[in-house]
C-alpha positions in Angstrom: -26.8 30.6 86.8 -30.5 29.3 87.2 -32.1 27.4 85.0 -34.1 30.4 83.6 -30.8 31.7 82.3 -31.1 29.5 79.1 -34.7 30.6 78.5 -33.4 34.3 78.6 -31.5 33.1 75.5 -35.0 32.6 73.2 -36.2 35.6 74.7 -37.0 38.9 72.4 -36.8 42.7 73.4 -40.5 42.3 74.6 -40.2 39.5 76.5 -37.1 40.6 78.4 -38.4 44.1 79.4 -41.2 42.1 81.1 -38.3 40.5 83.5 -38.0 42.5 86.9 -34.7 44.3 87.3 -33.6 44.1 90.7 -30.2 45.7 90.6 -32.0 49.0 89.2 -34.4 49.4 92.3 -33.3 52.7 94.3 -31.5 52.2 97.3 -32.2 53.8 100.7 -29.2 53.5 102.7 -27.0 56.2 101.1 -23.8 54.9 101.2 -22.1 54.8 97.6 -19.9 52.0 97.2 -16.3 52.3 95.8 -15.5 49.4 94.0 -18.1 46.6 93.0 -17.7 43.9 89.9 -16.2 41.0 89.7 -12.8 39.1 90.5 -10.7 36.2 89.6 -12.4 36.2 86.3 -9.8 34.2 83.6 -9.7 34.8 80.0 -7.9 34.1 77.1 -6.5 37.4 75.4 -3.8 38.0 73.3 -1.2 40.8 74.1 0.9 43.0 71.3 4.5 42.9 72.5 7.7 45.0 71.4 8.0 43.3 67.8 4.2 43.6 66.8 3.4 40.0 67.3 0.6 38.6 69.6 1.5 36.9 72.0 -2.4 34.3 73.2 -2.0 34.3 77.4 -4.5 33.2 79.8 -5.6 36.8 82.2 -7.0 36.7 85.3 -9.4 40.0 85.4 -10.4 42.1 88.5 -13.4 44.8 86.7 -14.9 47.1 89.3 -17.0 50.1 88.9 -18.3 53.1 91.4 -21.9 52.6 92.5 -23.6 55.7 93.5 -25.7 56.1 96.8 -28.9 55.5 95.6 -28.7 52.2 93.2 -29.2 48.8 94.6 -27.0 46.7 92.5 -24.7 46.5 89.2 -25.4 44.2 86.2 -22.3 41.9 86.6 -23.3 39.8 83.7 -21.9 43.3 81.7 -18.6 42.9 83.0 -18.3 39.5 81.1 -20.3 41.0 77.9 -17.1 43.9 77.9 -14.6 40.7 77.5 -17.0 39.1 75.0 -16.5 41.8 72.5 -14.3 41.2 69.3 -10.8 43.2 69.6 -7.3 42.7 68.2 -5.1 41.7 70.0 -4.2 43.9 73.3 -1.5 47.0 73.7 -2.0 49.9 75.7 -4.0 52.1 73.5 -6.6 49.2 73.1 -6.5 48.5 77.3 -7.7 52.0 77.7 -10.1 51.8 75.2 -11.9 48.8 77.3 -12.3 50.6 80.4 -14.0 52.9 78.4 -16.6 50.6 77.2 -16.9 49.8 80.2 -18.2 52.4 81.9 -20.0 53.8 79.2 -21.8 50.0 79.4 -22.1 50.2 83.5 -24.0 53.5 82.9 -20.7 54.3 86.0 -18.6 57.6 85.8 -15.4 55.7 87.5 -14.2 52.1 87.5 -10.7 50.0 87.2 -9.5 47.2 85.2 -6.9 44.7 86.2 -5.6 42.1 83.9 -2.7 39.5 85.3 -1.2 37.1 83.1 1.9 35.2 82.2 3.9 36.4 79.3 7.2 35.2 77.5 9.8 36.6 76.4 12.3 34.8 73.9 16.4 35.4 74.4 19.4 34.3 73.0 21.7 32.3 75.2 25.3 35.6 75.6 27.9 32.5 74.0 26.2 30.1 71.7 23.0 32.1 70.9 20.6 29.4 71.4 17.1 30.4 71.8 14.5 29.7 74.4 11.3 31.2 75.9 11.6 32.9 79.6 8.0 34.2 81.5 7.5 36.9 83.4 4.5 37.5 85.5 3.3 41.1 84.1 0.4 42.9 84.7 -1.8 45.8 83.7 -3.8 47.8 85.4 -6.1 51.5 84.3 -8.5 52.6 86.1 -10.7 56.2 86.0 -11.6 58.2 89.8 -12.4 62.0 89.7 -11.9 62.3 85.8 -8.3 61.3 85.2 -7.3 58.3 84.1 -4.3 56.3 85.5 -2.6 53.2 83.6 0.1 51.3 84.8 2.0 48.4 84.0 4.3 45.7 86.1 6.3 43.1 85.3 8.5 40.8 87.8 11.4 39.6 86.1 13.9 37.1 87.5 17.2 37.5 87.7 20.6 36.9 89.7 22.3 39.0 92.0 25.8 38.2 93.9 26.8 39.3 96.8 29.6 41.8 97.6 30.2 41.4 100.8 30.7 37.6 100.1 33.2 38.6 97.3 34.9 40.9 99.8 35.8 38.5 102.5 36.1 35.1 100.9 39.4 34.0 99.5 37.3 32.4 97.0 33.9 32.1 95.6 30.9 34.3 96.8 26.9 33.1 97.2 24.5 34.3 94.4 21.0 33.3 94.5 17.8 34.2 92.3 16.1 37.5 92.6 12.6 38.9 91.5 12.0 42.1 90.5 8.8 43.9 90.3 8.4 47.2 88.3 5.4 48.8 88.5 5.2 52.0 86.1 2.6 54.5 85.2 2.4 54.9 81.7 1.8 58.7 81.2 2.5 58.8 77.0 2.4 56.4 74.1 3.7 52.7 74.8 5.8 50.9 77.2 5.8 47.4 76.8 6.9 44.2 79.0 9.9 43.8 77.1 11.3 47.0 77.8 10.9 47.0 81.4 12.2 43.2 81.7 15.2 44.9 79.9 15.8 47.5 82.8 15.7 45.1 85.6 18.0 42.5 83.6 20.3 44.8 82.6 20.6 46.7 86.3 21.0 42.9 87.7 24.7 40.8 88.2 23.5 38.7 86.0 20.4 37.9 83.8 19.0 34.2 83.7 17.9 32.3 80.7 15.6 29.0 79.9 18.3 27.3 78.1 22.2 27.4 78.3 25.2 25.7 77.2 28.8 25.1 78.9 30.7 28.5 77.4 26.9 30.3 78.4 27.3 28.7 82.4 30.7 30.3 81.9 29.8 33.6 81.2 26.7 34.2 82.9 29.1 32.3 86.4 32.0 34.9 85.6 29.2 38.0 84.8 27.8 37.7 88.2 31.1 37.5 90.1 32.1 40.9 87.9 29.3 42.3 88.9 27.6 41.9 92.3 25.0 44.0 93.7 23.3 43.9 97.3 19.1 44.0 97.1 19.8 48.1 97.9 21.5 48.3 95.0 19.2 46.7 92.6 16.1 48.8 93.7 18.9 51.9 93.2 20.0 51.3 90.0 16.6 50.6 88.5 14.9 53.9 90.1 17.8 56.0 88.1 17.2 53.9 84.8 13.3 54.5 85.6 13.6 58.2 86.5 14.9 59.6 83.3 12.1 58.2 81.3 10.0 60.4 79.9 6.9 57.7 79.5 6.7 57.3 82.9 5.4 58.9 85.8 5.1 57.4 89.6 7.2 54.3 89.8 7.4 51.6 92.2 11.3 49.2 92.5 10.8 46.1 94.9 13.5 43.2 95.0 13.1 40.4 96.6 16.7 38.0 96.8 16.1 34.4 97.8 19.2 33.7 99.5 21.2 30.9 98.9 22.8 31.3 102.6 19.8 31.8 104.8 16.2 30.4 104.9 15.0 33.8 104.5 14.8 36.2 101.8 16.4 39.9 101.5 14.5 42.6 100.4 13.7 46.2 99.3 11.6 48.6 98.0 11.7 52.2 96.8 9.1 54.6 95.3 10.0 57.6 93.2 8.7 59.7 90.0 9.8 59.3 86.5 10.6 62.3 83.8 7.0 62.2 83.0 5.6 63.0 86.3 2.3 64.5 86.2 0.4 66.5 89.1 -1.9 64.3 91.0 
């Protein structure tokens, strides 16, 4: 900021109109520009989860807009004023409304918001139900282009996965390793929150992990894994079908990523597919 910036602050209407506007000034070149704003911008906000209860987090924001041909510059200082504003804590609904005020404040007929942040989820350990706190990197992201409006949300959950053909061939034993799985969804009706899609990629997993656990929990979470392994094909697999017959969701995105406990290398998939509440493009 320059040192005028404070002086702006003691500054009424009258004062300020007499300031010159650069960004306003037309623009000769004629070449629109897609995506301009700002990124890597960190705030605190609070997030709504599953129960009702919000849940503070630190977001890193990425806030463009669409500049047409014939304008210089955007007012970037708006972005900021947008985040500035008093709101309750976040859930969808409200994340939509933003990008609204938005563009109705960039004076910009599309745009995009991105909002990345930590969140936690608490669990209770399967055997002696202890509590504890486990984050997930989650993410939301709406944005506006030829008058439709497209929100999605990801969230990459870790988890374990075993290894059948290491089952299959070893007299005893078999390698597991932690896994991350990203989910991205688009949210075509009402609500989907973090917790829900955490749940799809724990539940499709060998085994879920946990922040805290005691002996009889190692036991069964050990013995869950070997009773149920899965190769990284089969954890993008089982979470497209669990995905696909949701009726909240529309395009869907599965990607695994197994760091292997056998090689210095990971194993990994993706797959792409459409949930029951595709909608035409």
């Amino acid at each position: 900021l320059s040192p005028m910036h404070g002086d702006l602050e003691t500054m009424n209407a009258p004062e300020m109109l007499l300031l010159p506007d650069t960004q306003a000034l037309p623009d000769l070149r004629r070449m629109p520009i897609q995506k301009v704003g700002v990124k890597g911008l960190r705030y605190p906000v609070a997030i709504r989860g599953r129960d009702g209860d919000a849940q503070p987090t630190t977001a890193t924001f990425t806030m463009t807009v669409g500049l047409p041909h014939d304008v210089k510059g955007t007012h970037m200082s708006r972005f900021v004023e947008i985040l500035e504003r008093p709101r309750p804590a976040f859930d969808l609904a409200g994340f939509r409304a933003m990008l609204d005020a938005m563009l109705e404040r960039l004076e910009a007929d599309e745009g995009a918001i991105e909002m990345r942040f930590p969140y936690f989820i608490r669990k209770a350990a399967p055997m002696s139900g202890v509590e504890s706190l486990l984050d997930y990197d989650a993410a939301w992201t709406v944005a506006r282009a030829a008058g439709r409006t497209r929100l999605t949300v990801s969230v990459t959950a870790p988890v374990t996965s075993l290894c059948p053909c290491s089952k299959s061939i070893s007299e005893y034993g078999a390698h597991n390793q932690r896994s991350h799985i990203t989910i991205e969804a688009e949210v075509t009706v009402g609500e989907l929150t973090l917790e829900e899609l955490a749940r799809v990629a724990e539940d499709e997993a060998s085994c879920e992990v946990y922040g805290l656990l005691k002996r009889p929990d190692e036991k069964w979470v050990t013995e869950r894994a070997y009773d149920n392994p899965k190769f990284v094909e089969d954890l993008v697999r089982d979470i497209a079908l669990a995905l696909a017959r949701d009726p909240r969701i529309g395009r869907y995105t599965v990607a695994s990523e197994n760091f292997e406990s056998i090689h210095n290398h990971s194993a990994y998939a993706e797959i792409e597919g459409a949930g029951a509440g595709r909608r035409d493009a």
